[in-house]
C-alpha positions in Angstrom: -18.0 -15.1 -7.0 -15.9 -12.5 -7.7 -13.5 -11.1 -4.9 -11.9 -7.4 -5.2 -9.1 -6.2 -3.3 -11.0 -2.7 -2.3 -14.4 -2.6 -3.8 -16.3 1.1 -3.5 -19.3 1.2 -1.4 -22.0 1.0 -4.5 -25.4 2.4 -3.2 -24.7 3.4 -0.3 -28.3 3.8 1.3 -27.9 0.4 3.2 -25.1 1.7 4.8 -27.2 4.0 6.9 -30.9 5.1 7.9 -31.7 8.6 7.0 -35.0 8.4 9.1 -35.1 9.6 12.8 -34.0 6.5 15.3 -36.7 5.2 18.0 -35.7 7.2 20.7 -36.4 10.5 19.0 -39.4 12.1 19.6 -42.2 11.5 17.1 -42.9 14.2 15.1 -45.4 14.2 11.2 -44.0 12.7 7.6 -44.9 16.2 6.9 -42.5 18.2 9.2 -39.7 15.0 8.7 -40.0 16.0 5.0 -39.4 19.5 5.4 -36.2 19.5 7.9 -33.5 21.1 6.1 -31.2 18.1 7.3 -33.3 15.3 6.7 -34.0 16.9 2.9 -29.8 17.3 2.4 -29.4 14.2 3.3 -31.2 13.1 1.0 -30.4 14.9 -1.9 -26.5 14.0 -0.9 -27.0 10.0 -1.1 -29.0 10.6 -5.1 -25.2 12.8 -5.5 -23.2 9.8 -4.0 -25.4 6.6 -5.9 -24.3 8.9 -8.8 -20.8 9.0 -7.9 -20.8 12.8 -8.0 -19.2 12.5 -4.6 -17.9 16.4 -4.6 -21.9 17.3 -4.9 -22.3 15.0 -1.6 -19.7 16.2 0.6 -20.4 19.8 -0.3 -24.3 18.8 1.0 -22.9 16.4 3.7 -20.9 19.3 4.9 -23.9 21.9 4.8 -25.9 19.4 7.0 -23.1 18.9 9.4 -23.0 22.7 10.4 -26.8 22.8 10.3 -26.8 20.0 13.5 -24.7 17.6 15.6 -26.1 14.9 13.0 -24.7 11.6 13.5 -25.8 10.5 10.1 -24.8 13.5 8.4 -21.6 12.7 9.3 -21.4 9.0 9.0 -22.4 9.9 5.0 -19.9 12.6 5.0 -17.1 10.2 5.5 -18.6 7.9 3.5 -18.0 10.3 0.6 -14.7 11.2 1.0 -13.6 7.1 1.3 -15.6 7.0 -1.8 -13.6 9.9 -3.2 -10.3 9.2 -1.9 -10.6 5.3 -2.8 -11.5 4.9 -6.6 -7.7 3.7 -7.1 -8.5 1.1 -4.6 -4.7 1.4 -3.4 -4.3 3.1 0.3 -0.2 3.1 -0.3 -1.4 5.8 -3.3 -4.6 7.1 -2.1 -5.1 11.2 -1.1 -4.3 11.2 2.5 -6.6 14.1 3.0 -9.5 12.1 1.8 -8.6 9.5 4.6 -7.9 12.0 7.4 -11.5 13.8 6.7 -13.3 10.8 6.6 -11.5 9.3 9.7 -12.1 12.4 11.4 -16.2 12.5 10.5 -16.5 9.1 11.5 -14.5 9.9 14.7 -17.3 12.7 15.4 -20.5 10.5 14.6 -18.8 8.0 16.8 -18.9 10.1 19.7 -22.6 10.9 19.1 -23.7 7.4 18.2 -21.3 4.8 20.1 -23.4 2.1 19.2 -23.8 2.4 15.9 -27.6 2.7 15.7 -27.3 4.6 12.3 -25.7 2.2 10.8 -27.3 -0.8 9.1 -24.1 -2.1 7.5 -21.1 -2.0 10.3 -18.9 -4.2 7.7 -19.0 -1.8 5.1 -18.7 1.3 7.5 -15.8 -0.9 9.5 -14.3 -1.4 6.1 -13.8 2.2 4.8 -12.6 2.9 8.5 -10.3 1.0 7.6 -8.9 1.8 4.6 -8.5 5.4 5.8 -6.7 4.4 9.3 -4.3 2.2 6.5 -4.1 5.4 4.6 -2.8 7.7 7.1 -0.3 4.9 8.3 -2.2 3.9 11.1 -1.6 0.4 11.1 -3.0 -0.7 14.4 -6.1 1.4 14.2 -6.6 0.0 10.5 -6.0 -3.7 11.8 -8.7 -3.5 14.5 -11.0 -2.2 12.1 -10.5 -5.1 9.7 -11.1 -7.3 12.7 -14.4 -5.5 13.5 -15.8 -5.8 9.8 -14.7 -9.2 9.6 -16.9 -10.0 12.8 -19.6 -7.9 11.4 -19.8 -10.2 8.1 -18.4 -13.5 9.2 -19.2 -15.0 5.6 -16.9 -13.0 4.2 -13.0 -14.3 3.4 -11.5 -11.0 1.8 -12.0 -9.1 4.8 -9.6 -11.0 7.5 -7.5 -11.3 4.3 -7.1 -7.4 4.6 -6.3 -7.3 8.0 -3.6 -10.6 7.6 -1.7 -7.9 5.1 -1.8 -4.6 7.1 -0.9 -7.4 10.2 2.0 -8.6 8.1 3.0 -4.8 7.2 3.1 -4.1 11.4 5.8 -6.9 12.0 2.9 -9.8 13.1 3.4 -12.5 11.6 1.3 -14.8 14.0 -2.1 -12.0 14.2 -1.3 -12.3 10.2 -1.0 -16.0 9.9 -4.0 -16.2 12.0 -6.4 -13.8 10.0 -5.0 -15.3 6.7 -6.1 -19.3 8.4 -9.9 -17.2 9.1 -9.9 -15.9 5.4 -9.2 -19.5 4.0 -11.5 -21.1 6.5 -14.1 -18.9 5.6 -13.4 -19.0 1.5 -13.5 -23.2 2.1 -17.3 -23.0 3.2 -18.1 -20.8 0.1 -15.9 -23.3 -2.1 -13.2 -19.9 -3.0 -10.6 -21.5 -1.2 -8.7 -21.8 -4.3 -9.6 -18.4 -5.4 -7.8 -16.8 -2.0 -4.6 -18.8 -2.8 -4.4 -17.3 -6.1 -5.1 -14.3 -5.0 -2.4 -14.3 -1.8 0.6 -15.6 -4.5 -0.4 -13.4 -7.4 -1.1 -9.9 -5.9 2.5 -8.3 -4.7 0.6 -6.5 -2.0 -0.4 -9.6 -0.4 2.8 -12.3 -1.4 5.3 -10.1 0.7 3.4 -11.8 3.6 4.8 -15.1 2.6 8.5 -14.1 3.4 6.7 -14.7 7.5 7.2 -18.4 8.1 4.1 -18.4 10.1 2.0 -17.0 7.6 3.9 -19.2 4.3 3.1 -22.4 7.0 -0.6 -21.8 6.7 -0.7 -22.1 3.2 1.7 -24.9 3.2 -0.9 -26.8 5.7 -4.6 -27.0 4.2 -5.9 -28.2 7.6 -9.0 -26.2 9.1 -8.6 -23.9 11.7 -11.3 -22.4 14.0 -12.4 -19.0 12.9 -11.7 -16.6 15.2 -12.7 -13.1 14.0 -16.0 -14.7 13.4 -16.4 -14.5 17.1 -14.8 -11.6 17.7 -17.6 -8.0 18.9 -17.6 -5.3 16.3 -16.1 -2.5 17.9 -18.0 0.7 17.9 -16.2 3.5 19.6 -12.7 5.2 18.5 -11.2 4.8 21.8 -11.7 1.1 21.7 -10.3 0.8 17.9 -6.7 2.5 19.4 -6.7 -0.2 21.7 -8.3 -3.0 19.9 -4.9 -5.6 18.9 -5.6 -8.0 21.4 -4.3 -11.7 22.6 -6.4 -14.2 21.5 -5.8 -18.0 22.5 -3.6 -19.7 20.5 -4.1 -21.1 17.2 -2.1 -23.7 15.5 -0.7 -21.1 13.6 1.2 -19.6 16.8 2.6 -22.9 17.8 4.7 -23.1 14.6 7.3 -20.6 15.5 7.9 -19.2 18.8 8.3 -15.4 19.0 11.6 -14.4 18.7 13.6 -13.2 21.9 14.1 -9.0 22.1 17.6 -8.1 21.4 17.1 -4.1 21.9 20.6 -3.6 20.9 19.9 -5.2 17.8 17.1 -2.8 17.1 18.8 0.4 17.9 21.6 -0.9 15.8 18.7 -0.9 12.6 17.4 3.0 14.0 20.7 4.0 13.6 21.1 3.0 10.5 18.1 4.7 9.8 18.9 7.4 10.8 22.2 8.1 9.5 20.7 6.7 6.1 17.9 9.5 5.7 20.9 11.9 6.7 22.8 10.7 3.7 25.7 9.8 5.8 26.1 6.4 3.8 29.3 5.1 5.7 28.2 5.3 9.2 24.8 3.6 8.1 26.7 1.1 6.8 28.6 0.3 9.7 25.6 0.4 11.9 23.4 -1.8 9.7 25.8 -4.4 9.8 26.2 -3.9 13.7 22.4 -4.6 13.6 22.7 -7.8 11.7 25.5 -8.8 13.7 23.2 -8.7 17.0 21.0 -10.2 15.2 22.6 -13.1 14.5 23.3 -13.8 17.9 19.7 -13.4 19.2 16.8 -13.7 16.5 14.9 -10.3 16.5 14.1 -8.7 13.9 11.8 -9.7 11.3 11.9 -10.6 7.9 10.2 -6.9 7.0 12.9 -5.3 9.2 15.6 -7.5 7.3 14.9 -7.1 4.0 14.7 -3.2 4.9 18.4 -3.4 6.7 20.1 -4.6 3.6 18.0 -2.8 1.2 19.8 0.3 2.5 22.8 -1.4 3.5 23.1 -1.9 -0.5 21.8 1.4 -1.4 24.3 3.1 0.3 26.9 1.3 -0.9 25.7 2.3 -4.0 25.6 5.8 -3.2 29.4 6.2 -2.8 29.9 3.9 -5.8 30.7 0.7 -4.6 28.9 -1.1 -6.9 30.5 -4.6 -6.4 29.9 -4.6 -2.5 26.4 -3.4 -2.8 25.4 -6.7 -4.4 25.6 -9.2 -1.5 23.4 -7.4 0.9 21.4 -6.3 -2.2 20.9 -10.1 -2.9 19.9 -10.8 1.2 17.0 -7.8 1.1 16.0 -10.1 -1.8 16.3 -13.6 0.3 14.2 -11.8 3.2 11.6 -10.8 0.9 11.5 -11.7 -2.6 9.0 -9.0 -3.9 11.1 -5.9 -2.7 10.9 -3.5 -6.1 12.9 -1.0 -4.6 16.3 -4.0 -3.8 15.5 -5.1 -7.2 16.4 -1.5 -9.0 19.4 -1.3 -6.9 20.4 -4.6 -7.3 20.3 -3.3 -11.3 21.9 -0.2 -10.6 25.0 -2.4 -9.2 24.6 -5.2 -11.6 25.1 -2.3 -14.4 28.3 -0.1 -13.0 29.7 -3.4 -12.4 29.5 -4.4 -16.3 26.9 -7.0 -15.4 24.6 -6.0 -18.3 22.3 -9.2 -18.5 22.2 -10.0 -14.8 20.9 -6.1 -14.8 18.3 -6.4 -17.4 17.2 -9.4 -15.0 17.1 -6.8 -11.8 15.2 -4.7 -14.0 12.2 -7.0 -15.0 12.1 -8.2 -11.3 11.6 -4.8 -10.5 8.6 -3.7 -12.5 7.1 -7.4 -11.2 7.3 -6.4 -8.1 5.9 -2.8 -8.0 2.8 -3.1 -5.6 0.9 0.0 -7.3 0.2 1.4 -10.6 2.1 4.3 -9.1 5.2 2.8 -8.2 5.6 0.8 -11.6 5.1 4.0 -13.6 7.6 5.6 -11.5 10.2 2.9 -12.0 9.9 3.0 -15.6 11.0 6.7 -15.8 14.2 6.0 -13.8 14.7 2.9 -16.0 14.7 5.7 -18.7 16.5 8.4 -17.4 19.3 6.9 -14.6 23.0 7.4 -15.5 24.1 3.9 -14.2 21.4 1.6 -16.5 23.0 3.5 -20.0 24.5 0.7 -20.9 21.6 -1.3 -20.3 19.9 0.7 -22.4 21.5 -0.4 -25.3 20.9 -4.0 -25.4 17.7 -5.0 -27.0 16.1 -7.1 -24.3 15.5 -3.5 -22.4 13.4 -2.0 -25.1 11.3 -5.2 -25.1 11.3 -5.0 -21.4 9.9 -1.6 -21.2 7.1 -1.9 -24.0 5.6 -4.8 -22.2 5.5 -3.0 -18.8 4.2 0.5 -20.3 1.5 -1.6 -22.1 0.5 -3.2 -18.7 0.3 0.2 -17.0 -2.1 1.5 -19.3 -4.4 -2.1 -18.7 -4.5 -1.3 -15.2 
């Protein structure tokens, strides 16, 4: 069995019925035939099953304006999540091929609730998904995970999806608990072992392991009731905003307790934000390490939220050339969350002003491991290349090496 990270939808005329549903009044094959709708309809899944998806929208589209179709526009963002999704990467994907597809299916949810047009809710949940996680909309994207992996409870990469966009939120226990569903399902289908590999060897899914919860449920092989299995599909938008709900707890919310709110703590962090997109490195610097201070004191924020504080505590040091005191917080981003690419090239950048040539090299190849996209590795190769502070890198023969075998992995993938 093979298991894909974001597979397209394939032929797509099991996803929905093109013929009118049972309430509708009965009318000849004859005069079915010849609507105008019916026969772009049509015509627009043969464009789709082709993957000439900009010949399906355009007839999608047409058959949208023609009527209040709710299958016209179910297909219509079908095609654009088609369109917008060959990378397979939402963090990369065309955001306006997520917002018109979330926006058509928003429309044909408000004429067909209940889904009666579609034959396939996982697969329609699915791409729901991966346009909510496109547009940032991480809550939205997490319920519709939820509501595809009840839709096909046999299926182990689906709650595995909604354990990472959990994890990306700051919820470690909803993630540790989808993650327990995806192994529990992949151990009935004998890919258990296939899911492990998979969560430890794909960036975009290891960052999860920096959550104790979520590293304790792969520490811990033993079964855990599948809850998604159980859970309804949702069907209407209003429901999907409000979807992240409490569940009973599972063992893997007895592991750690939630942390207590320190809301000093987080302001501290907003600050530093703040100041840090201002470029007013000092003051961020000083208010990050307020935030960590608070911190310390009472446990708040999480391991995403830590490795984020020194990230930019380092980076700003950095930034007004303190190479040397950029490397400690540089080295706790990396402690918080080992697959950080962006602490890794500024941990090089300090390593190299510092005269720490080798130890930058090191940053360096750390970095391009732990790029999470095609995107993000090519762009950390050009300012490998082209940065003022990695010259001296440059010259030692390890980088050259470095680089080859990185460029000729970016064009395998």
């Amino acid at each position: 069995m093979k298991l894909t990270f974001l597979t397209t939808a394939g032929l797509v005329a099991s996803l929905l019925t093109i013929t009118p549903p049972a309430t509708a009044a009965p009318r000849s094959r004859k005069t079915a035939d010849r609507s105008p709708v019916v026969a772009l309809l049509k015509k627009g899944l043969a464009d789709l099953n082709r993957r000439d998806f900009d010949a399906a929208i355009l007839k999608f589209t047409k058959a949208t304006r023609l009527s209040s179709n709710c299958r016209a526009l179910f297909l219509l963002g079908l095609a654009h999540y088609e369109r917008g999704s060959q990378g397979g990467d939402p963090d990369t994907a065309d955001k306006n091929e997520a917002q018109a597809a979330a926006g058509a299916y928003a429309k044909a949810m408000s004429l067909d609730p209940g889904l009666k047009a579609i034959t396939d809710p996982a697969r329609f949940y699915k791409s729901l998904a991966w346009s909510y996680e496109v547009l940032r909309h991480y809550d939205k994207a997490a319920a519709a995970y939820e509501s595809a992996a009840a839709a096909a409870p046999q299926n182990p990469m689906l709650p595995l999806q909604a354990a990472r966009v959990y994890s990306r939120m700051g919820e470690p226990v909803k993630a540790a608990q989808s993650l327990a569903a995806s192994l529990s399902r992949a151990r009935r289908i004998k890919q258990e072992s296939l899911i492990l590999q998979t969560v430890r060897s794909n960036p975009r899914l290891s960052a999860m392991l920096a959550y104790p919860d979520v590293a304790a449920v792969l520490a811990d092989p033993t079964p855990v009731k599948d809850t998604l299995a159980q859970a309804a599909p949702l069907s209407r938008s209003e429901e999907l905003r409000d979807a992240v709900s409490d569940r009973d707890p599972t063992r893997a919310q007895k592991l750690t307790a939630a942390p207590r709110p320190n809301p000093a703590a987080i302001d501290a962090l907003a600050a530093g934000d703040d100041n840090f997109n201002f470029r007013q490195y000092r003051t961020a610097i000083k208010a990050y390490g307020e935030a960590a201070r608070l911190d310390a004191k009472i446990k708040t924020l999480s391991p995403v939220q830590h490795t984020i504080l020194y990230e930019r505590m380092g980076t700003s040091y950095n930034h007004l050339g303190l190479a040397e005191e950029a490397v400690l917080p540089l080295q706790r981003a990396l402690q918080a969350m080992p697959n950080n690419a962006a602490a890794h090239y500024q941990l090089a950048l300090a390593y190299s002003v510092s005269g720490r040539f080798t130890e930058s090299l090191r940053a360096l190849a750390g970095t391009f491991e732990s790029t999470p996209s095609k995107s993000e590795l090519r762009k950390y190769l050009l300012l490998a290349k082209s940065d003022s502070e990695l010259e001296p890198v440059r010259d030692l023969s390890g980088f050259a090496i470095l680089l080859d075998r990185y460029e000729e992995q970016l064009t395998r993938r």
